[in-house]
VOGUNU-232491 format. One record per residue (C-alpha): residue in three letters; residue number from 1; y, z, x. Coordinates in steps of 0.25 Angstrom, whole numbers, padded with zeros to 4 digits. Layout:
<rs>
+-----+-----+-------+-------+-------+
|   r |   k |    yy |    zz |    xx |
+-----+-----+-------+-------+-------+
| ALA | NUM |     Y |     Z |     X |
...
+-----+-----+-------+-------+-------+
</rs>
This chain:
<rs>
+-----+-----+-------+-------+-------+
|   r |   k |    yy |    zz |    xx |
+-----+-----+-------+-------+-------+
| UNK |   1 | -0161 | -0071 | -0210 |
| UNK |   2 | -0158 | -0070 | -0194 |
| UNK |   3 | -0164 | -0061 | -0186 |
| UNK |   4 | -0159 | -0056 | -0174 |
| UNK |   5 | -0167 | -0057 | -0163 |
| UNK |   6 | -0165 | -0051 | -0149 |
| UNK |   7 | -0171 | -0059 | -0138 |
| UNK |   8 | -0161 | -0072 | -0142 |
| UNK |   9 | -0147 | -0076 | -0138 |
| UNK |  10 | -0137 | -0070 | -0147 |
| UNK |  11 | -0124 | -0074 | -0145 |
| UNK |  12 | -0113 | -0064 | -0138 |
| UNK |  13 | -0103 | -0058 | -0144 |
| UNK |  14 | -0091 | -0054 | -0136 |
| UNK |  15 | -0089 | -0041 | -0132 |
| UNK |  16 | -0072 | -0041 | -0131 |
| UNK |  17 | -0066 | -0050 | -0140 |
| UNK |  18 | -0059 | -0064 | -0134 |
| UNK |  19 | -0047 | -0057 | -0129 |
| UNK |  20 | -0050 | -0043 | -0127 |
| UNK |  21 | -0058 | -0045 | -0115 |
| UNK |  22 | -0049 | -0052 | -0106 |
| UNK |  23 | -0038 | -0041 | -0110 |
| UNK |  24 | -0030 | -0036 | -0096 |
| UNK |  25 | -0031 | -0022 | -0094 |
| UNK |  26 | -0020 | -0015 | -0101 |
| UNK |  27 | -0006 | -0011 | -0090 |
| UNK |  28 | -0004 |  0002 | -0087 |
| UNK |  29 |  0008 |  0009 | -0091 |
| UNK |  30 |  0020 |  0010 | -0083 |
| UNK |  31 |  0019 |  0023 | -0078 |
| UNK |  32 |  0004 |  0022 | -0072 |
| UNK |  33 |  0007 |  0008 | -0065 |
| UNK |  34 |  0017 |  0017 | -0058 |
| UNK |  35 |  0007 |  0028 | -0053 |
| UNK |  36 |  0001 |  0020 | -0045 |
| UNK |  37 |  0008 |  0017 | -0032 |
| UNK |  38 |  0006 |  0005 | -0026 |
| UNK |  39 |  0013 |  0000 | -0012 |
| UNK |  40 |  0020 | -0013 | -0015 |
| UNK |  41 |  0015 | -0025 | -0009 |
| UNK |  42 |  0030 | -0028 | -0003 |
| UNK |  43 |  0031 | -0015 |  0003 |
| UNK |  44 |  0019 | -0017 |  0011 |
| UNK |  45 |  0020 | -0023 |  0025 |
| UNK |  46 |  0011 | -0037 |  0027 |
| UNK |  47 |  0016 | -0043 |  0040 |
| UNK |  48 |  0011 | -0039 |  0053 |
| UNK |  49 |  0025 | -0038 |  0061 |
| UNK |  50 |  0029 | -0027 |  0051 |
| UNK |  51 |  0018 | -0018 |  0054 |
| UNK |  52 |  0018 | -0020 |  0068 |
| UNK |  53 |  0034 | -0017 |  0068 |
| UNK |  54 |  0032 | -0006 |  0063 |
| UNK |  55 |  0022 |  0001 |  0070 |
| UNK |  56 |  0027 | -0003 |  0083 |
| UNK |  57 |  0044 | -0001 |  0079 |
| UNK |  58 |  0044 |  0011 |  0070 |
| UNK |  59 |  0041 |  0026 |  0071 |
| UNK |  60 |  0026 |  0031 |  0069 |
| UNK |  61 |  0023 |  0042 |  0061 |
| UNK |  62 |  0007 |  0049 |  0063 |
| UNK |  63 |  0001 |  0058 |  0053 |
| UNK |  64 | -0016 |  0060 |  0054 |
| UNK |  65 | -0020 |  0049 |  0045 |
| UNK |  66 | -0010 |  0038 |  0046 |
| UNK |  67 |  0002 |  0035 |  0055 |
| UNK |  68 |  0016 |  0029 |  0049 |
| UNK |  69 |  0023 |  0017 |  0057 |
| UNK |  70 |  0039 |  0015 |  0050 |
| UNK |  71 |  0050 |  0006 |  0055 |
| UNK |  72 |  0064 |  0004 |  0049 |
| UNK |  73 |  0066 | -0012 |  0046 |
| UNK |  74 |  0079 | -0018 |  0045 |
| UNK |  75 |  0080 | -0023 |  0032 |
| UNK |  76 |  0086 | -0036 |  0036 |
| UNK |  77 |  0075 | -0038 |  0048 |
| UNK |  78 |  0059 | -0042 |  0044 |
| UNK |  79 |  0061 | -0034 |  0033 |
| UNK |  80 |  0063 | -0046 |  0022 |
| UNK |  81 |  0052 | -0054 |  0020 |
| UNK |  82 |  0052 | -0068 |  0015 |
| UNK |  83 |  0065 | -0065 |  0010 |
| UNK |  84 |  0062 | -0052 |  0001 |
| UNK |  85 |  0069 | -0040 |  0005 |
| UNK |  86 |  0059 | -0027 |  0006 |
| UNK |  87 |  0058 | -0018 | -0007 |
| UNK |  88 |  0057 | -0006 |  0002 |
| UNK |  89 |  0049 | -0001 |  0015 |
| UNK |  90 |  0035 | -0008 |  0020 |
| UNK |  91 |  0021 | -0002 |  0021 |
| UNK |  92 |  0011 | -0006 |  0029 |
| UNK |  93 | -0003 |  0000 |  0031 |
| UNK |  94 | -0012 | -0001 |  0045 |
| UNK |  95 | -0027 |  0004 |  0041 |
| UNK |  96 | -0037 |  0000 |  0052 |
| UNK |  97 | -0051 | -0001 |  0052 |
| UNK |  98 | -0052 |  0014 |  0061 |
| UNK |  99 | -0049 |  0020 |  0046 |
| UNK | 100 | -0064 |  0012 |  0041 |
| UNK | 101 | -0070 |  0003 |  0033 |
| UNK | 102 | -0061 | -0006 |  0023 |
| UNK | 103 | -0062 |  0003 |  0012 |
| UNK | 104 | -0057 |  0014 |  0018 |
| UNK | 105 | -0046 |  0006 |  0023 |
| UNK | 106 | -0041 |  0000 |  0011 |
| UNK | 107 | -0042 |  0014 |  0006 |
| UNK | 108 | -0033 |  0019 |  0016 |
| UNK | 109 | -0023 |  0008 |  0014 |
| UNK | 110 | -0024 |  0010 |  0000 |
| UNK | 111 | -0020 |  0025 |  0001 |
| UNK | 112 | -0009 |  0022 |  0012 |
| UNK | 113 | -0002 |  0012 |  0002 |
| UNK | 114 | -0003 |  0020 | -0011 |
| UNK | 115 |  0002 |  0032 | -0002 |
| UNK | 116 |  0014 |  0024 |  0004 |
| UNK | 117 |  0019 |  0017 | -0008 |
| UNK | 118 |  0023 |  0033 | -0013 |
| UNK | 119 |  0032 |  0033 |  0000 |
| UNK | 120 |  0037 |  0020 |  0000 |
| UNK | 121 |  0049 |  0023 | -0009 |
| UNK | 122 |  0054 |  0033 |  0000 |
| UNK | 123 |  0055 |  0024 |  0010 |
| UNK | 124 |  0067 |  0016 |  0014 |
| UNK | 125 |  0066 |  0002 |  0014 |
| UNK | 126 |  0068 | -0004 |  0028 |
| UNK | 127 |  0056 |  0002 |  0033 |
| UNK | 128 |  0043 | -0001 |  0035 |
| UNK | 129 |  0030 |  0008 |  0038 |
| UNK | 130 |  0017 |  0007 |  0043 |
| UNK | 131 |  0006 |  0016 |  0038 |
| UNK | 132 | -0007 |  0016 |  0047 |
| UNK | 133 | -0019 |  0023 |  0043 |
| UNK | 134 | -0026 |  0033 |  0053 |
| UNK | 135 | -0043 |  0034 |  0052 |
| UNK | 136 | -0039 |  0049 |  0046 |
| UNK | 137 | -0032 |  0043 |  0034 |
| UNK | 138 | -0047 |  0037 |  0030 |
| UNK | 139 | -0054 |  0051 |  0032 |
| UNK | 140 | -0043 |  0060 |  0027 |
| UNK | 141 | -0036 |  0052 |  0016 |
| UNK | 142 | -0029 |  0065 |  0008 |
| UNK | 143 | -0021 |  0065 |  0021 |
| UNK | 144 | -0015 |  0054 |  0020 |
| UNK | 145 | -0006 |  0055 |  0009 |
| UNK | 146 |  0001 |  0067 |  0017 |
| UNK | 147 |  0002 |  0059 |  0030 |
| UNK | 148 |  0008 |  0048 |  0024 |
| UNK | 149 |  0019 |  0055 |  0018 |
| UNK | 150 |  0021 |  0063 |  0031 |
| UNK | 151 |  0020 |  0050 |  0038 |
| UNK | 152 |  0028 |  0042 |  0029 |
| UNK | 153 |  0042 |  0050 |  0028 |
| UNK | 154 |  0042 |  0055 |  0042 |
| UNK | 155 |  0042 |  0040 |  0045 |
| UNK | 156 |  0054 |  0038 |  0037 |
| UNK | 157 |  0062 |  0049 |  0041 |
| UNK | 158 |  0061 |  0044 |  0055 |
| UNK | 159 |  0064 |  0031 |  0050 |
| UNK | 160 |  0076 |  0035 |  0043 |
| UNK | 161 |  0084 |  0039 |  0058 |
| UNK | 162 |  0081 |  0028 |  0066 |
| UNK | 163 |  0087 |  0015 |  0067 |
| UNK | 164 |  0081 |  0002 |  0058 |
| UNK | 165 |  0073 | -0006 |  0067 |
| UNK | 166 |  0074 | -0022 |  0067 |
| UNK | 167 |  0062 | -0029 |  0062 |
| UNK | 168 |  0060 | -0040 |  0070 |
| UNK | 169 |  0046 | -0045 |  0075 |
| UNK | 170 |  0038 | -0036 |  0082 |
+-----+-----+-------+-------+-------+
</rs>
């Protein structure tokens, strides 16, 4: 007969079995994945020389907590990188350091990005925009969604009579 005592080693049992705690976390379905807006990576502008053409070449449209910088691209100019031709119009954010800490920041941008993908499909292709962030869109972040909006498609319209602009260095 064995007696169990408590102060020895015992050996330990596993608490999921073999395959069960390694199991990946089950995909959501299809409807859900699509709630979720998410600006695409190709759509976002990475390269210096696009953001300063358009802030310097194209129209500028304020509102209280951010301002809109837009500039029509020719398709055929500094449009195609790398050989790839663009799925659709360029997005890029400006967030300085007078808005605050990192957190704050990254929080802004967040917002900015979830915000603009829901315009992005409105928008033509050949166009780029530029969306800088005013130190009002940390403090007063329920304005922001309005302003954009504002911002955005009057930005567009105005785009839509002028002429394409070349998109050579700048």
């Amino acid at each position: 007969m064995a007696f169990v005592c408590g102060c020895g080693r015992a050996p330990a049992a596993p608490l999921f079995p073999p395959g069960v705690a390694r199991a990946g976390p089950v995909c959501p379905p299809d409807s859900l994945a699509r709630a979720t807006t998410v600006l695409p990576r190709l759509l976002r502008m990475h390269h210096s020389k696009d953001f300063r053409r358009t802030t310097r070449r194209g129209i500028r449209v304020s509102r209280p907590t951010l301002v809109v910088h837009a500039v029509h691209v020719l398709d055929d100019v500094g449009s195609a990188r790398d050989g790839v031709a663009r799925p659709g119009p360029r997005v890029g954010f400006i967030v300085s350091g007078a808005l605050g800490k990192a957190v704050t920041r990254n929080r802004v941008k967040r917002r900015l990005r979830h915000l603009a993908a829901a315009h992005v499909a409105d928008t033509p292709v050949g166009m780029d925009m530029v969306v800088r962030a005013l130190p009002r869109a940390a403090t007063a972040p329920d304005e922001v969604t309005a302003d954009l909006g504002s911002a955005w498609y009057e930005a567009v319209s105005r785009l839509a009579s002028r002429r394409p602009v070349g998109g050579g260095g700048a």
